[in-house]
MDTraj code that builds the backbone (N, CA, C; nanometers):
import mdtraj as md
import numpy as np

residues = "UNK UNK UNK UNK UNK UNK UNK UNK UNK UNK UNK UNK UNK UNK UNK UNK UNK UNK UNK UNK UNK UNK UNK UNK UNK UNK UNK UNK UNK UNK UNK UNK UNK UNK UNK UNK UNK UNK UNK UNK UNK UNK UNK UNK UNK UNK UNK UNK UNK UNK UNK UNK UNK UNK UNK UNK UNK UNK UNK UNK UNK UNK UNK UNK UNK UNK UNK UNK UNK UNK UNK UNK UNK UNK UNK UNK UNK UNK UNK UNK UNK UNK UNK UNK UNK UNK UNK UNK UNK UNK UNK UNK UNK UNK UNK UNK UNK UNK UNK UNK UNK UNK UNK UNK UNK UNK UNK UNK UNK UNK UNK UNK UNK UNK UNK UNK UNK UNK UNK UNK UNK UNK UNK UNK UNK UNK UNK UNK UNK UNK UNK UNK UNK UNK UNK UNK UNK UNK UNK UNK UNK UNK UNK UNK UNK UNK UNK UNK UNK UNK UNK UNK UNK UNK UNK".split()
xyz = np.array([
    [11.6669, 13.3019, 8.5235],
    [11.5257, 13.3235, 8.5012],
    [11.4509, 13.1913, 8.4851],
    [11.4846, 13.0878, 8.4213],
    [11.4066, 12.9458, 8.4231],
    [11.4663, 12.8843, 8.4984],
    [11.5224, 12.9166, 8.6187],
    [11.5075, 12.8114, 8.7380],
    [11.4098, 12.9059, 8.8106],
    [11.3916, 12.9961, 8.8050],
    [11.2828, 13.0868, 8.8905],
    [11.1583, 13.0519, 8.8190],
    [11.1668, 13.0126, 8.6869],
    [10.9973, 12.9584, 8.6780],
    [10.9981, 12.8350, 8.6434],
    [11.1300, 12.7149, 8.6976],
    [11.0728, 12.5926, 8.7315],
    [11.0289, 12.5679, 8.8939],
    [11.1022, 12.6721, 8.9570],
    [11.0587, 12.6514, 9.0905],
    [10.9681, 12.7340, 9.1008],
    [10.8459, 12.8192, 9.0632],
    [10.7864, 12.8649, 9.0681],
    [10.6144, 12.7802, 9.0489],
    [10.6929, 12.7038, 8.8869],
    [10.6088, 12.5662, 8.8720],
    [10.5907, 12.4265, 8.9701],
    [10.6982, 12.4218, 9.0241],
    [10.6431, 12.3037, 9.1491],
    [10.6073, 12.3694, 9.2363],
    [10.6002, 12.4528, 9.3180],
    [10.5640, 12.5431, 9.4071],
    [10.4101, 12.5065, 9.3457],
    [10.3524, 12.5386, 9.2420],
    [10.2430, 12.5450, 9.2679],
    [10.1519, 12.4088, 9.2219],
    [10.2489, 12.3450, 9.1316],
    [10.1988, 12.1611, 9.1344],
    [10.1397, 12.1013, 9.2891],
    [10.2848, 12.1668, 9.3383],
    [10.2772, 12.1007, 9.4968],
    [10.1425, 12.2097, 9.5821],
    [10.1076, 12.3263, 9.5824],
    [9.9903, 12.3477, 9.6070],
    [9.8687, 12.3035, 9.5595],
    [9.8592, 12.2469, 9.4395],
    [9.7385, 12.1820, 9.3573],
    [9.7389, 12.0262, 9.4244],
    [9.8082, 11.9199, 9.4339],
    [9.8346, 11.8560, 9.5104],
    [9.7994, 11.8487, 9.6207],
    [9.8710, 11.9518, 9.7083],
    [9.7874, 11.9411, 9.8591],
    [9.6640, 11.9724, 9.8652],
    [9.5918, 12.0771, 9.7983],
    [9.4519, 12.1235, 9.7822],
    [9.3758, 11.9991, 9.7398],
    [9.4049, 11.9323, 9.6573],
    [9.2859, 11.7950, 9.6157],
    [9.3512, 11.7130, 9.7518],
    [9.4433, 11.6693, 9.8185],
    [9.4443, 11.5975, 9.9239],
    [9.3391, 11.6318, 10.0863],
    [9.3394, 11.7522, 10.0514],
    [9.2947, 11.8116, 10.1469],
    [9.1135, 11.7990, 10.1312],
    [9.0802, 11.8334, 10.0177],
    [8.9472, 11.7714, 9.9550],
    [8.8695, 11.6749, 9.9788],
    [8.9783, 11.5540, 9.9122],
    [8.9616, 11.4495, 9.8719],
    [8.9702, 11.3377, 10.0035],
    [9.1233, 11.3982, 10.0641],
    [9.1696, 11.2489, 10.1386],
    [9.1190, 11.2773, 10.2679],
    [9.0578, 11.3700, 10.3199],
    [9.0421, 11.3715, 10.4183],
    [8.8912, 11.4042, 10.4799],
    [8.8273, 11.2939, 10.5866],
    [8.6793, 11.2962, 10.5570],
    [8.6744, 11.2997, 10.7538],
    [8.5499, 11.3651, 10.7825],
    [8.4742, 11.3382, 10.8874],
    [8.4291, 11.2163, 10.9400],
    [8.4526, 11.1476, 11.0503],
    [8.3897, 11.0322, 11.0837],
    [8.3635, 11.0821, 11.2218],
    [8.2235, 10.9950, 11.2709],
    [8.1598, 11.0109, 11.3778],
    [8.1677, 10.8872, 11.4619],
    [8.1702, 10.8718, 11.5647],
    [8.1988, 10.7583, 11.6707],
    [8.0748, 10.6658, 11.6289],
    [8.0876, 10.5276, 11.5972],
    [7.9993, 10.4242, 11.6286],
    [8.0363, 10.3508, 11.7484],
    [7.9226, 10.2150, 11.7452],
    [7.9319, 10.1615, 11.8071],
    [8.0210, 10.0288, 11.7181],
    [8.1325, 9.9706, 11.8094],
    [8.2094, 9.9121, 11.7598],
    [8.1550, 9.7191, 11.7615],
    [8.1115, 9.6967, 11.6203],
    [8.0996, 9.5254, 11.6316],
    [8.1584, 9.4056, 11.6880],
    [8.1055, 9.3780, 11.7541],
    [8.1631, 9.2751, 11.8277],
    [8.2448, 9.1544, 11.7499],
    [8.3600, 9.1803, 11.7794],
    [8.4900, 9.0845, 11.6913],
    [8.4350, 8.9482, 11.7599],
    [8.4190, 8.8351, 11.6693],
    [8.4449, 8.7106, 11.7131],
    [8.5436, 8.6492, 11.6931],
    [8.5583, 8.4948, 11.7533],
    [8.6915, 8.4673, 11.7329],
    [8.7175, 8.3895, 11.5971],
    [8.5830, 8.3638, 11.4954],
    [8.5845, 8.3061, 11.3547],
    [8.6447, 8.4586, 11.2824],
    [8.6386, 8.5361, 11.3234],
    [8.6534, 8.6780, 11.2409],
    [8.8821, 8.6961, 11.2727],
    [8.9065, 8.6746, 11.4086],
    [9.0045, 8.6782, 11.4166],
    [9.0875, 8.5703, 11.3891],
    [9.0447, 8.4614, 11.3776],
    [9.0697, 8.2829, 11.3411],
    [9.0733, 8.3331, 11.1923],
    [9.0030, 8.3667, 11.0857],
    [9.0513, 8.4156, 10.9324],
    [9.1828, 8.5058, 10.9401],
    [9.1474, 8.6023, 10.9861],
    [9.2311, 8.6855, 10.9912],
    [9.3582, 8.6480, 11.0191],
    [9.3684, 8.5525, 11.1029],
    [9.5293, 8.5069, 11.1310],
    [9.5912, 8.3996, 11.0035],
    [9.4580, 8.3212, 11.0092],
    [9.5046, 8.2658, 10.8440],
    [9.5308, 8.3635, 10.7291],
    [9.4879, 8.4378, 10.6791],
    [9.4658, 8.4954, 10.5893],
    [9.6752, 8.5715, 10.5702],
    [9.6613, 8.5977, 10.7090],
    [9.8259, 8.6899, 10.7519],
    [9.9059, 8.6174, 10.7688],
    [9.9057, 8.4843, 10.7887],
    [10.0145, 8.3448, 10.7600],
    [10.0140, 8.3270, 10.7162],
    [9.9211, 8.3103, 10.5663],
    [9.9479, 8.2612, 10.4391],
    [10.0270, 8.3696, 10.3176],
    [9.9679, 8.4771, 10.3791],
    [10.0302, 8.6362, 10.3096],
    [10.2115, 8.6056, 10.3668],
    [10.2148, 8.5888, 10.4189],
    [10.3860, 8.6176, 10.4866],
    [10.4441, 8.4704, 10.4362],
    [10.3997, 8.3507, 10.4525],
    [10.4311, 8.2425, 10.4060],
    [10.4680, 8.2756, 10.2311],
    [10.3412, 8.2993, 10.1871],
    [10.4160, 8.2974, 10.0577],
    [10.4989, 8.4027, 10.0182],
    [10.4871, 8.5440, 10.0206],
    [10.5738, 8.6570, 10.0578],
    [10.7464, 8.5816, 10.0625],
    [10.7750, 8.5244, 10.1349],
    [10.8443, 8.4474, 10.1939],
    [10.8879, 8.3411, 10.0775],
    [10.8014, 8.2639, 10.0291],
    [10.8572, 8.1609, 9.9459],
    [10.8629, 8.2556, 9.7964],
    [10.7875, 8.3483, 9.7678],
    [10.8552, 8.4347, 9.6422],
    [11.0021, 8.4813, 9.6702],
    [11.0341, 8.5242, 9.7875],
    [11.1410, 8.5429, 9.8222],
    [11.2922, 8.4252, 9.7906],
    [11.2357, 8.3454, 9.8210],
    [11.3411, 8.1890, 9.8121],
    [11.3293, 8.1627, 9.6757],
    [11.2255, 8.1797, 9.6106],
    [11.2251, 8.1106, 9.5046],
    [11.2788, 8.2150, 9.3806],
    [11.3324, 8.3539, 9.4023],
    [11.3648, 8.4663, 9.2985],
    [11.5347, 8.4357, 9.3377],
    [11.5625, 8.3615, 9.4765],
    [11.7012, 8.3268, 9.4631],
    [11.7639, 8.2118, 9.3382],
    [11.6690, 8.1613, 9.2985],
    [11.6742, 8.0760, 9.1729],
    [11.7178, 8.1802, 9.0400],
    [11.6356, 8.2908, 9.0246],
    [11.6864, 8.3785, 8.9421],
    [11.8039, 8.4347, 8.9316],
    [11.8578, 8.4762, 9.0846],
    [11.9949, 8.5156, 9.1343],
    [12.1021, 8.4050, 9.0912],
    [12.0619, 8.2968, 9.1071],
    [12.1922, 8.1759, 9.0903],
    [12.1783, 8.1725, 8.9188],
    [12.0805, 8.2193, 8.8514],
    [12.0989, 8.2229, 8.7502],
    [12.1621, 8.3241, 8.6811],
    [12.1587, 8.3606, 8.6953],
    [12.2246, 8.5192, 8.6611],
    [12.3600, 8.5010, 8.7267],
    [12.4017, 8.4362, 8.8185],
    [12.5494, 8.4425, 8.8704],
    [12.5930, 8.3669, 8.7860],
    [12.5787, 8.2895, 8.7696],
    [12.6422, 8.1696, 8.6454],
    [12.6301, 8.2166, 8.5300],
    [12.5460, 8.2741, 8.4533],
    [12.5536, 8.3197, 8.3283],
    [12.6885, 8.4310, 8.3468],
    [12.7053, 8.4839, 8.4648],
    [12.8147, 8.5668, 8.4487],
    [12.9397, 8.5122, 8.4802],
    [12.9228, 8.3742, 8.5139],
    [13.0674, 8.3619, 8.5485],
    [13.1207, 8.2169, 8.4286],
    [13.0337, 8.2233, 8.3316],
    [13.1032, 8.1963, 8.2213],
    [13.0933, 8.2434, 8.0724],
    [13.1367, 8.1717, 7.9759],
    [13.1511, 8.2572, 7.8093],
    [12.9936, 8.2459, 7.7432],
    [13.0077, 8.3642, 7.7003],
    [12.9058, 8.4460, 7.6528],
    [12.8013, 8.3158, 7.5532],
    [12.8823, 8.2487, 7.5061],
    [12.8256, 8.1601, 7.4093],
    [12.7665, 8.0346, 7.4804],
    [12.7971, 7.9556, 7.6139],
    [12.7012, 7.9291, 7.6965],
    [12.5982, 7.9582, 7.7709],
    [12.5853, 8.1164, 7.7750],
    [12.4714, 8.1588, 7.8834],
    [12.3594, 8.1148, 7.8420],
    [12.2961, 8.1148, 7.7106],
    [12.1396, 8.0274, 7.6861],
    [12.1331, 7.8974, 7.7702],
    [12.2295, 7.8634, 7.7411],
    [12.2497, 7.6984, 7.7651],
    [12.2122, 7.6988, 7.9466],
    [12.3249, 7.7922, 8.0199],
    [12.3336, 7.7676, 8.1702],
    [12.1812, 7.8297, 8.2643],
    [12.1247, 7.9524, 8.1413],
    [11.9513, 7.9778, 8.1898],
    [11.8954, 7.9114, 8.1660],
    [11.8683, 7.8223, 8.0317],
    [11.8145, 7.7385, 7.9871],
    [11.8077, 7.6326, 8.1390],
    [11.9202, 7.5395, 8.1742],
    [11.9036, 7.4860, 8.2488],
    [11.8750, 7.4982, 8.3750],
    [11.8695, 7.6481, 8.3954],
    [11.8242, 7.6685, 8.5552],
    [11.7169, 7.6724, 8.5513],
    [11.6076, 7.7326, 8.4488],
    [11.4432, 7.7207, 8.4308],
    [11.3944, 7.6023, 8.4203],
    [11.4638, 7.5361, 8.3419],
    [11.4194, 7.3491, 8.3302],
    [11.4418, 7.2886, 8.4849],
    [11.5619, 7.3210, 8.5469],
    [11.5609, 7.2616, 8.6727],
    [11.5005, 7.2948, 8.8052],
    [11.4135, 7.4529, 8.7632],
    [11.2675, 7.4977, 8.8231],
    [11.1568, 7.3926, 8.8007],
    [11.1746, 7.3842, 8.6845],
    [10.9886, 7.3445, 8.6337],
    [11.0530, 7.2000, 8.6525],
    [11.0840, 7.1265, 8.6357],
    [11.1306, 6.9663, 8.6690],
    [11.1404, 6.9696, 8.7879],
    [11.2255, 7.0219, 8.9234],
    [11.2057, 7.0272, 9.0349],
    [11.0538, 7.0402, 9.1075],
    [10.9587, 7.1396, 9.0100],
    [10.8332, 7.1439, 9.0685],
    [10.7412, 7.0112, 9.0396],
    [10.7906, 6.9774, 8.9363],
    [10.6881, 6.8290, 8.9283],
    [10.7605, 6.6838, 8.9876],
    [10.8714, 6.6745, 9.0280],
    [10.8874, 6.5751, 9.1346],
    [10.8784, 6.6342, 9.2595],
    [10.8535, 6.7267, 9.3101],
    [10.8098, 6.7825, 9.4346],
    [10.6755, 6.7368, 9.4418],
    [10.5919, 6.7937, 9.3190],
    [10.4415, 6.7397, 9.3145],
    [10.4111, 6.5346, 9.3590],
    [10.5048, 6.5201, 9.2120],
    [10.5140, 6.3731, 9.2573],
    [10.5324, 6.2885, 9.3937],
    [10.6714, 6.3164, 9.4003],
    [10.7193, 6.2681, 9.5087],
    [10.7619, 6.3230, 9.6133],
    [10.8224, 6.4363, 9.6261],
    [10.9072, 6.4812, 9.7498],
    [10.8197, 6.5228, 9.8294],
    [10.6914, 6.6173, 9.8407],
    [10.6234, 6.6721, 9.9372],
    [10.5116, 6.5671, 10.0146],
    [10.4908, 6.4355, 9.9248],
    [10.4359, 6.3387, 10.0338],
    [10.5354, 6.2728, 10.1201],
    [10.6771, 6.2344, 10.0560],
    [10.7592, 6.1773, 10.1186],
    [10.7950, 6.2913, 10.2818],
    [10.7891, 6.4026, 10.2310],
    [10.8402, 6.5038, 10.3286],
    [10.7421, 6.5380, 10.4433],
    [10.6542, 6.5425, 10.4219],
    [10.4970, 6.5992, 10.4693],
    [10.3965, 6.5126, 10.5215],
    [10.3717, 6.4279, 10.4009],
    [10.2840, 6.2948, 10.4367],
    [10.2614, 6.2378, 10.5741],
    [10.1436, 6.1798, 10.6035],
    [10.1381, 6.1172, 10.7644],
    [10.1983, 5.9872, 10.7280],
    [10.2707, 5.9654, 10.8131],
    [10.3502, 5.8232, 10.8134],
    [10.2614, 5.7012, 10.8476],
    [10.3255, 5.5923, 10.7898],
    [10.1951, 5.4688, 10.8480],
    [10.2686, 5.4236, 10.9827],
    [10.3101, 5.4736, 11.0834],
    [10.3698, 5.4054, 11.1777],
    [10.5334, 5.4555, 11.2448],
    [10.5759, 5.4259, 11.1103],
    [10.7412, 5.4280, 11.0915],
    [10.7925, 5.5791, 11.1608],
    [10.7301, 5.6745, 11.1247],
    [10.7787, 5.7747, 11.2135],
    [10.9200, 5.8140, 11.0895],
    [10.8901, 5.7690, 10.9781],
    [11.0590, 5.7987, 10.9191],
    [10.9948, 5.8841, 10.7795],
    [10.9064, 5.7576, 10.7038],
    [10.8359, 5.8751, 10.5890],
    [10.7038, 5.8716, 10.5803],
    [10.6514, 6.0042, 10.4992],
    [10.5583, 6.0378, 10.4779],
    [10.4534, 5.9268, 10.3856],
    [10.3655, 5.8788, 10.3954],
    [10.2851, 5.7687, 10.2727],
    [10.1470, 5.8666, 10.1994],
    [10.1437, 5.9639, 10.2423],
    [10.0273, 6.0364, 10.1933],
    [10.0855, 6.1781, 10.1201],
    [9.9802, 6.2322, 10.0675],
    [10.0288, 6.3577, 10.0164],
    [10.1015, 6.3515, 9.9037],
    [10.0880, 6.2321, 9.8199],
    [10.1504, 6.2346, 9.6544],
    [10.0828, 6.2900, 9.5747],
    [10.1085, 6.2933, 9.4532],
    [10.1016, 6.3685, 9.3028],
    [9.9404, 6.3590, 9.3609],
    [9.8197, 6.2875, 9.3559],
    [9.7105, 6.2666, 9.3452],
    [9.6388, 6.3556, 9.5103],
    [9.7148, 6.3086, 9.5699],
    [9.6783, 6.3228, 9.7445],
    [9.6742, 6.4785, 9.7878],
    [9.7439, 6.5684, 9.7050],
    [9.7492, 6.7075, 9.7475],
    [9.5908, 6.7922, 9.7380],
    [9.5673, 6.7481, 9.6356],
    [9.4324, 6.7862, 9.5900],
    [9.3160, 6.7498, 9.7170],
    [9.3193, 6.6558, 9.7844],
    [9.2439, 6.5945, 9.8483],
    [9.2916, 6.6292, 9.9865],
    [9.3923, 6.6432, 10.0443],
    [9.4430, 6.6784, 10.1737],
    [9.3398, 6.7697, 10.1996],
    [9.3163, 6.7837, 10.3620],
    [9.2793, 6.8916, 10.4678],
    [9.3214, 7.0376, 10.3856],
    [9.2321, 7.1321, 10.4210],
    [9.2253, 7.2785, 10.3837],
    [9.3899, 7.3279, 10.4648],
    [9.3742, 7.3269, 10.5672],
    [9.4855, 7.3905, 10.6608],
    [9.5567, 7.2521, 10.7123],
    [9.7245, 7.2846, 10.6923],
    [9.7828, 7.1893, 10.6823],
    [9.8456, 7.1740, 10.8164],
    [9.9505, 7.3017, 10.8420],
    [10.0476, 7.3193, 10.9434],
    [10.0018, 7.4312, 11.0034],
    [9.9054, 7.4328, 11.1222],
    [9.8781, 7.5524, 11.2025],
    [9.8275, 7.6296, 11.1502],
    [9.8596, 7.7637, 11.0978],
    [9.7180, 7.7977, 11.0379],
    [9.7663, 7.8519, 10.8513],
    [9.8143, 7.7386, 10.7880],
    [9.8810, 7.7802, 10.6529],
    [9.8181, 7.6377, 10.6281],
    [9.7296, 7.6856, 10.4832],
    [9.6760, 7.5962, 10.3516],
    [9.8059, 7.5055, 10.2588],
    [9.7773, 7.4156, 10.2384],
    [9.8835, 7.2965, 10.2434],
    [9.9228, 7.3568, 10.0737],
    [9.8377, 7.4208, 9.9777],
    [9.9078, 7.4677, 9.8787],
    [10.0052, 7.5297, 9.9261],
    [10.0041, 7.6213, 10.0253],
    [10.0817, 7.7772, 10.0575],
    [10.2090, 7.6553, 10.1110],
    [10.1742, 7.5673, 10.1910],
    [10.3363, 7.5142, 10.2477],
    [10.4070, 7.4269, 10.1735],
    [10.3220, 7.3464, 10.0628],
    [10.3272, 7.3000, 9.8967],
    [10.4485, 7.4362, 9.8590],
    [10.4207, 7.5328, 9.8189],
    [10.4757, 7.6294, 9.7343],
    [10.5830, 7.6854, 9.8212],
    [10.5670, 7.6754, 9.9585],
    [10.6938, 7.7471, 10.0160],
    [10.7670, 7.6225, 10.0367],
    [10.7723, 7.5220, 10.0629],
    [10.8619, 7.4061, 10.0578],
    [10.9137, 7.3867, 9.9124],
    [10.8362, 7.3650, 9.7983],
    [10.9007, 7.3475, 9.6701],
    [11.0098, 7.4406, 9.6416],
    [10.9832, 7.5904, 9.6975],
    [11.0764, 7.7268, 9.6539],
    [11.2444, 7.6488, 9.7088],
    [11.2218, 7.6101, 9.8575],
    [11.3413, 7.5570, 9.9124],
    [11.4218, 7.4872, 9.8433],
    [11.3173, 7.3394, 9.7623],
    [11.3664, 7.2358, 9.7121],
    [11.4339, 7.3076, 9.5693],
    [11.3623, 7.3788, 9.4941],
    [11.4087, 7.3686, 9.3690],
    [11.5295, 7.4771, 9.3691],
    [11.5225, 7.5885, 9.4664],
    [11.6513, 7.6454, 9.4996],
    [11.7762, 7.5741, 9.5506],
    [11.7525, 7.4826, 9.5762],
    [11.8525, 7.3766, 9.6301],
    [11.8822, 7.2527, 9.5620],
    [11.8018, 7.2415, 9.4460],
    [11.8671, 7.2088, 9.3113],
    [11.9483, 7.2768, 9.2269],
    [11.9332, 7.3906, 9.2208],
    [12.0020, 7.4842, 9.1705],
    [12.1669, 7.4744, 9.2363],
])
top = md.Topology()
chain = top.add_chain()
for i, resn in enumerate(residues, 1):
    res = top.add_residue(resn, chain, resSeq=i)
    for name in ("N", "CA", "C"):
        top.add_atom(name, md.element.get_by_symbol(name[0]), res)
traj = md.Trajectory(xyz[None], top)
């Protein structure tokens, strides 16, 4: 008898449900005339979807930092694990400020010539760089997906 009036009860949740969908989600539209796309409208738009997937992407690399942390806390005694998280978060946030410092002008930077390193784009220079760095991704967004690499690879 009370499985016949719990299924009796979703039976009709699930009709109350579809009835406000049916209401609610679903509307009449009439044909316009369609605005003429320019190519500043599709030129955002492609930025906007390279920078979405770029960083998407470097959250991705950079939660493998969490993973290596968590593997190590498990693969030793209980009474070091502060110690071995401890040092994987410090070697996040320390990795991100010599990246700031140094590594992403050395890496990135326009070279004076040499063709070997970067001379621009240090601790001071990021701030000031060009809006769009590499094609159509903002030099923070390749800032943050390059650091994810570096400091995962300190790890």
């Amino acid at each position: 008898m009370k499985k016949s009036n719990r299924m009796w009860r979703h039976i009709i949740i699930m009709g109350i449900a579809t009835l406000v969908l049916v209401m609610f989600g679903v509307h009449q539209t009439f044909a316009q005339d369609a605005a003429a796309v320019t190519v500043d409208d599709i030129t955002s738009l492609k930025i906007g979807i390279d920078t979405t997937w770029v960083l998407l992407t470097g959250f991705l690399v950079f939660f493998m930092q969490l993973g290596f942390a968590i593997l190590e806390t498990g693969m030793i005694r209980q009474t070091s694990a502060v110690n071995a998280l401890l040092e994987n978060f410090l070697e996040g946030g320390i990795g991100a400020i010599c990246w700031w410092v140094v590594g992403f002008g050395l890496a990135f930077g326009v070279d004076n010539g040499s063709g070997l390193i970067g001379t621009t784009l240090f601790a001071p220079g990021i701030s000031t760089a060009d809006t769009i760095y590499y094609g159509n991704i903002g030099v923070l967004t390749m800032f943050f997906f390059q650091f994810a690499f570096a400091a995962t690879a300190c790890t």
